[in-house]
C-alpha positions as CSV (number, residue, x, y, z in Angstrom):
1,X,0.0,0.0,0.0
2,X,1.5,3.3,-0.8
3,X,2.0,5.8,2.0
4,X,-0.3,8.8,2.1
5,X,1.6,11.8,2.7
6,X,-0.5,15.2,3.2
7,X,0.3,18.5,1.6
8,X,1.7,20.6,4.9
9,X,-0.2,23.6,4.6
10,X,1.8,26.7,5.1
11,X,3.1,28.1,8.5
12,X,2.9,31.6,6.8
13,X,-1.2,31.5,6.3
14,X,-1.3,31.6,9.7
15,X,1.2,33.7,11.8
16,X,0.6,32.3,15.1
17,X,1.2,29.1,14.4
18,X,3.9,26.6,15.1
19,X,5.2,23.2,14.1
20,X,3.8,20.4,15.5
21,X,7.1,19.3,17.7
22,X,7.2,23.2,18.5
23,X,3.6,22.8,19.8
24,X,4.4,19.5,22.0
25,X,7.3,21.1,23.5
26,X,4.9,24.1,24.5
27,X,2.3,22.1,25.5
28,X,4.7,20.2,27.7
29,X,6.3,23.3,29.0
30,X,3.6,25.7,29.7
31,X,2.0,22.2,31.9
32,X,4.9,21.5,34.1
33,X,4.7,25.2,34.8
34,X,1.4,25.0,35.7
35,X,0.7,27.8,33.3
36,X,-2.6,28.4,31.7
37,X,-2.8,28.0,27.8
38,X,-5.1,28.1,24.6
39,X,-4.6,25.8,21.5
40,X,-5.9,24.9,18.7
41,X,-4.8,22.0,16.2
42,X,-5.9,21.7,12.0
43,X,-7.3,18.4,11.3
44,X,-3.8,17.4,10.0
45,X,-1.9,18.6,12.5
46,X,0.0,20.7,10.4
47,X,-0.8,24.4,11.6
48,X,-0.7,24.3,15.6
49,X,-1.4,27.1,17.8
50,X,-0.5,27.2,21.2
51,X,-0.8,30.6,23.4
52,X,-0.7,31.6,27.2
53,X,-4.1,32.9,28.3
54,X,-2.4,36.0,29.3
55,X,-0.6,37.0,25.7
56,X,-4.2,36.3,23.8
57,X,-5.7,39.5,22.0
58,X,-9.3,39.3,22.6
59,X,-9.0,41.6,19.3
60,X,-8.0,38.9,17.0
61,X,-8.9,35.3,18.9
62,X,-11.9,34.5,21.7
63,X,-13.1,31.2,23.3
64,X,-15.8,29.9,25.9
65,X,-15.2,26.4,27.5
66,X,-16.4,24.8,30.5
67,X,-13.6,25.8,32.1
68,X,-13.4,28.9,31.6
69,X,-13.6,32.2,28.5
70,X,-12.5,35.3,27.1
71,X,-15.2,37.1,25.4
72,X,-16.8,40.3,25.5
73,X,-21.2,39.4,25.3
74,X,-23.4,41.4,21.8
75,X,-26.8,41.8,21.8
76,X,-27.1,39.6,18.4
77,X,-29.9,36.9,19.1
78,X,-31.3,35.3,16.0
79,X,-28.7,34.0,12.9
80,X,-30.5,33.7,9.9
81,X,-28.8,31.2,7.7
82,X,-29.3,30.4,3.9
83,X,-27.9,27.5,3.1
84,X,-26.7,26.5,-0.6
85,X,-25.6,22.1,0.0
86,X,-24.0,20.4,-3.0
87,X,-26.5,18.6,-5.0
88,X,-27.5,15.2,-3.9
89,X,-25.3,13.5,-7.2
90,X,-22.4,14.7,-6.5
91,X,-22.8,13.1,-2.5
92,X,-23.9,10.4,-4.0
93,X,-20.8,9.9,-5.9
94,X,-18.2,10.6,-2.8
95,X,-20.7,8.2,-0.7
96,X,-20.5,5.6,-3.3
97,X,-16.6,6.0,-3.5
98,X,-16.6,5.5,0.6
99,X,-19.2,2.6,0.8
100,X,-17.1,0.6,-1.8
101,X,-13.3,1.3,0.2
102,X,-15.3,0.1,3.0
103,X,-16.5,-3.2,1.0
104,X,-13.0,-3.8,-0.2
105,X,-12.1,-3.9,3.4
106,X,-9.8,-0.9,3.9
107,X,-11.9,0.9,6.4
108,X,-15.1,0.1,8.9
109,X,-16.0,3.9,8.9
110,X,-15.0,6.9,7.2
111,X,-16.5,10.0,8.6
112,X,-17.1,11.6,4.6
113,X,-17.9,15.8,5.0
114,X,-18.7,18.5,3.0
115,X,-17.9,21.9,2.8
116,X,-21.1,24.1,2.3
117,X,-21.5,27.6,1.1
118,X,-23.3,29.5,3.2
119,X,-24.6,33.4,3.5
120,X,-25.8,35.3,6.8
121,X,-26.8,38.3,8.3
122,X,-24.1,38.2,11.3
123,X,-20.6,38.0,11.5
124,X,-18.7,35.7,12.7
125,X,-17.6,37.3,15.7
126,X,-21.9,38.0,16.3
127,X,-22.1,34.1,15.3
128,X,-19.6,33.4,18.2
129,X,-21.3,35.6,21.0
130,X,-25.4,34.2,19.7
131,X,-24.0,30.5,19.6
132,X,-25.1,28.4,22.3
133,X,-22.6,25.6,22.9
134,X,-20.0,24.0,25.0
135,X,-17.2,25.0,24.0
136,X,-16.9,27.8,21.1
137,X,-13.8,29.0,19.0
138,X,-13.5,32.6,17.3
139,X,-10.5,33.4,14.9
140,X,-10.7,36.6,13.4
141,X,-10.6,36.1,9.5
142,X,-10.8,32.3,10.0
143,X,-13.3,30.7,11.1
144,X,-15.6,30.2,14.2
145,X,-16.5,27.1,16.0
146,X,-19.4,26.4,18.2
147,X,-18.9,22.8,19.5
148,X,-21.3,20.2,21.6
149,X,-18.5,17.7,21.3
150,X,-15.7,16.6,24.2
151,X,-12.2,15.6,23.0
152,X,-10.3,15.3,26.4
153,X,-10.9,16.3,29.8
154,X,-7.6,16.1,32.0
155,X,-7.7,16.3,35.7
156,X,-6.1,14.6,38.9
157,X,-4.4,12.7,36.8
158,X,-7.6,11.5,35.0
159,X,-8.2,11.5,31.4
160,X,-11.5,11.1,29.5
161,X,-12.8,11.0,26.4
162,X,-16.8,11.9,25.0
163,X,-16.7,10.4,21.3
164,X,-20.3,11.5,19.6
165,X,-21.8,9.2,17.0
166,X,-25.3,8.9,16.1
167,X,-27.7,11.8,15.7
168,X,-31.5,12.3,14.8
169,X,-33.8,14.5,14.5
170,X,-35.2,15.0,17.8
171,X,-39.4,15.6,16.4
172,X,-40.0,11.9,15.0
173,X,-41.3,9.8,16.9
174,X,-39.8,7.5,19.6
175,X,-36.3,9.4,18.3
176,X,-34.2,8.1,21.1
177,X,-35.5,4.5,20.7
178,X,-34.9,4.8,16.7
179,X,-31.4,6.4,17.3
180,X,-30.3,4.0,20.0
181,X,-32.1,0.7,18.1
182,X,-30.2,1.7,14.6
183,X,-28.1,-0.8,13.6
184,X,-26.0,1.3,11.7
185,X,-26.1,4.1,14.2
186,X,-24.8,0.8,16.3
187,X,-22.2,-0.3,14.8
188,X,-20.3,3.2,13.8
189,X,-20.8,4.2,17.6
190,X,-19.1,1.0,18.6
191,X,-16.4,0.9,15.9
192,X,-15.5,4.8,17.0
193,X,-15.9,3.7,20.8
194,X,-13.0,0.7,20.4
195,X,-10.7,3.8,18.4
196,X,-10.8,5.9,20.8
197,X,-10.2,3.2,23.9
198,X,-7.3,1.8,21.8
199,X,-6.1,5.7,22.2
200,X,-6.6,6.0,26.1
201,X,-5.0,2.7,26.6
202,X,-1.4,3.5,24.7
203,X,-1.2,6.4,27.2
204,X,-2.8,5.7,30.3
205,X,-4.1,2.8,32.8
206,X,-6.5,1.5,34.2
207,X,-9.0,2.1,31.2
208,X,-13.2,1.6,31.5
209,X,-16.3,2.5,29.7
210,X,-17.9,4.7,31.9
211,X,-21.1,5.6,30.4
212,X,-22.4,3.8,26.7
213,X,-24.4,5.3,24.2
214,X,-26.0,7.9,26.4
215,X,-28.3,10.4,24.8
216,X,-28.0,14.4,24.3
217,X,-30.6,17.2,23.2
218,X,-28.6,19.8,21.0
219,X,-30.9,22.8,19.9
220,X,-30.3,24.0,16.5
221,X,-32.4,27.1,15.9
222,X,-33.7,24.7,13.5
223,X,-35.5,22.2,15.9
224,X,-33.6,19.5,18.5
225,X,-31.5,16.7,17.4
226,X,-30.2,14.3,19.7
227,X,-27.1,13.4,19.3
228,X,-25.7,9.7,21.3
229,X,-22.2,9.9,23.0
230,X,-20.0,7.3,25.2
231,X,-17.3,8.1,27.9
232,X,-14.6,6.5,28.2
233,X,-11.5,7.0,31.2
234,X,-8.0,5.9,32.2
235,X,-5.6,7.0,34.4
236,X,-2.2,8.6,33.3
237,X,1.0,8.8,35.0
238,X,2.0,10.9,38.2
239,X,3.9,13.3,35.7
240,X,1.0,13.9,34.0
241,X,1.4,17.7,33.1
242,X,4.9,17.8,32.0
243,X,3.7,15.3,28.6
244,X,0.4,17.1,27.7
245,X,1.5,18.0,24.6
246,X,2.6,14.1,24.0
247,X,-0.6,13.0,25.8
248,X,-2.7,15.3,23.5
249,X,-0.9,15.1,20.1
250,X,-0.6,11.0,20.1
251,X,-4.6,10.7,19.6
252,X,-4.7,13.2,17.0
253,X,-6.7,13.1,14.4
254,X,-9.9,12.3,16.9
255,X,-11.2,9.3,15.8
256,X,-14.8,10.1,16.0
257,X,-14.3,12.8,12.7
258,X,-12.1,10.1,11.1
259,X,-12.9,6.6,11.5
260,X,-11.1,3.4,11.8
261,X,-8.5,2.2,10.9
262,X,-7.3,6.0,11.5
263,X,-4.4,6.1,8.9
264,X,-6.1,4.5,5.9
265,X,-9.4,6.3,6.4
266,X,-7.5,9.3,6.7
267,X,-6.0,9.0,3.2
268,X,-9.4,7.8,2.2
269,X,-11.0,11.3,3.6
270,X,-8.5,13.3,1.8
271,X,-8.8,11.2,-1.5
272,X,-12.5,11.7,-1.7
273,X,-13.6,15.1,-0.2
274,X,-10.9,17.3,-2.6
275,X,-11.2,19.8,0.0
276,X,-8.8,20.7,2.8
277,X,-10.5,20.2,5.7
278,X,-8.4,23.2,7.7
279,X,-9.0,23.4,11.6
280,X,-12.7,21.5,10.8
281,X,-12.4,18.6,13.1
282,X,-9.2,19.6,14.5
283,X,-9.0,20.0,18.1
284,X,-8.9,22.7,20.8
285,X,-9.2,23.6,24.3
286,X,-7.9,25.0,27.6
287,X,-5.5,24.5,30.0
288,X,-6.2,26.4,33.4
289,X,-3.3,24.9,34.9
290,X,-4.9,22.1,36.3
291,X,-7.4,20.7,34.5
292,X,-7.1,20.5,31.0
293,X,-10.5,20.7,28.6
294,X,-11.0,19.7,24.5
295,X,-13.5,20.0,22.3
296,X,-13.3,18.0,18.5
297,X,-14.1,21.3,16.5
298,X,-17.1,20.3,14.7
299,X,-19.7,22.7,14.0
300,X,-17.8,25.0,11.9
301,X,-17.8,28.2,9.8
302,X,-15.0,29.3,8.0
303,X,-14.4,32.8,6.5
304,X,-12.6,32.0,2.9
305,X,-12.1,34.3,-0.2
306,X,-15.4,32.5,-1.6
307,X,-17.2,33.2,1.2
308,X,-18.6,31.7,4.3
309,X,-18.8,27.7,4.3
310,X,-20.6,25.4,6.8
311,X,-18.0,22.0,7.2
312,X,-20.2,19.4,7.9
313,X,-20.8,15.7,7.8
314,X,-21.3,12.0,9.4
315,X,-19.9,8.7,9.5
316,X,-20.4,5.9,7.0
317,X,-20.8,2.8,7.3
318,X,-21.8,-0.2,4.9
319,X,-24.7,-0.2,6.0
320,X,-25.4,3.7,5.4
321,X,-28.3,4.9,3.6
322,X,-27.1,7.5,1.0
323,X,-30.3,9.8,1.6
324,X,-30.4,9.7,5.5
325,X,-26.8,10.7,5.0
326,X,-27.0,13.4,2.9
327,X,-29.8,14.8,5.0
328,X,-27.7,14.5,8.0
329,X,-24.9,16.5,6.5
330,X,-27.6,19.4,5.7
331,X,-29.0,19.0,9.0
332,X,-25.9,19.9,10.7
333,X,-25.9,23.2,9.6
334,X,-26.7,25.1,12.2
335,X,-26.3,27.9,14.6
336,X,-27.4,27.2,18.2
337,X,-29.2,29.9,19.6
338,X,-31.4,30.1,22.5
């Protein structure tokens, strides 16, 4: 099989950003300092961003996570959203292209997005502030995130991770029963859920299922979906904070926005989307020296010289349905207000 190497996307596009070995030194620095810090990782790790909370320009980056935020509140409180999706051929021709690397045996599930032009009567920074999320990401010029989604949670020495597969729309009927009776919405949950505990357990101990296929309302703006997560923990060693950057960069990409096996479906994303994915379904979070927090940056808006596109999509499976698919991309596209 021949190697899949990625295009590196240029340092340069980006002035804050680092290398990736520049970004796990940081990362490992600024923990065994016990020193507070923002990052932010590209889907290919190749555009890093690591800052101390106390050298960020609320002019140029802001951010809201459990843990903690750095924003400034607007009065903007509806986002009205037209929405222009590719037409349902050309899915169909990247779905069939996934379902048959699946048949052929080279993947279980590829997690196959779009990118989706968009207009709207905010800004992104307006978008940022009316959003109504767990962890949101604004990068002036860039983009602006507004996730429901936990990557890693560090603390005493504790990690955990929150992979989200499965999601319906919350009005039919019996939605939680058909999402959590799906056999297809069954096995991509599973297959994500044995990636991501093959992670945890080549860096920590001790590692359990915590909670299984537990059930989320997300409003949209647009109506409820529910959305099915699983938790998963393990314990790391004493040293902990001196190796976040190690800890953090070894799971990277997250599986639940790639699928398994995580290197082939990776060169399969990147073979069949023809887009560069950018920060969508990278990483980011806080470190408030102690506890680190991580959201998979999902739910995404980017600011490009065509103008504003939605980056959205599922995971597929051979038993996927090309419609429901297709209709789950669109219904994705959201702001959540409220």
């Amino acid at each position: 099989m021949t190697t899949f190497v990625a295009p590196k996307r240029k340092i340069m596009d980006h002035p804050i950003c680092i290398t990736e070995e520049k970004a796990i030194q940081r990362m490992n620095r600024l923990g065994s300092e016990g020193r507070p810090f923002l990052f932010f990782v590209d889907f290919l790790q190749r555009c890093p961003v690591v800052i101390p909370l106390n050298e960020i320009d609320d002019r140029q980056i802001r951010f809201q996570t459990p843990l903690c935020s750095a924003s400034r509140a607007l009065s903007q409180n509806k986002i009205n959203l037209q929405v222009f999706p590719i037409d349902k051929e050309e899915y169909a021709s990247k779905f069939g292209r996934v379902v048959h690397e699946i048949k052929r045996g080279n993947s279980f599930v590829v997690n196959l997005t779009c990118q989706t032009p968009i207009t709207c009567d905010a800004s992104t920074l307006d978008i940022y502030h009316a959003s109504n999320a767990r962890y949101k990401l604004w990068y002036k010029n860039h983009f602006v995130c507004f996730s429901p989604e936990t990557f890693v949670r560090i603390e005493n020495g504790t990690i955990v991770t929150c992979p989200m597969k499965g999601t319906i729309d919350a009005s039919l009927p019996n939605a939680t029963e058909q999402v959590l009776n799906n056999e297809k919405e069954k096995a991509e949950h599973n297959c994500v859920v044995d990636l991501l505990r093959n992670d945890i357990s080549r860096i920590a101990d001790r590692v359990e299922m915590t909670r299984y296929r537990y059930v989320e309302t997300i409003e949209t703006g647009k109506g409820a979906l529910l959305q099915v997560s699983s938790e998963i923990r393990g314990r790391l060693n004493p040293d902990y904070q001196s190796q976040l950057g190690d800890i953090l960069f070894s799971m990277l990409p997250a599986g639940s926005i790639t699928g398994a096996p995580k290197i082939r479906t990776t060169e399969i994303i990147r073979e069949v989307e023809k887009y560069d994915r950018g920060y969508y379904s990278g990483v980011f979070g806080v470190f408030d020296g102690q506890v680190l927090d991580s959201a998979v940056m999902i739910r995404f808006i980017e600011e490009t010289d065509r103008g504003l596109m939605f980056k959205s999509g599922g995971g597929i499976t051979a038993r996927s349905n090309m419609d429901e698919e297709y209709n789950e991309m669109i219904a994705k596209i959201y702001v959540p207000v409220g």
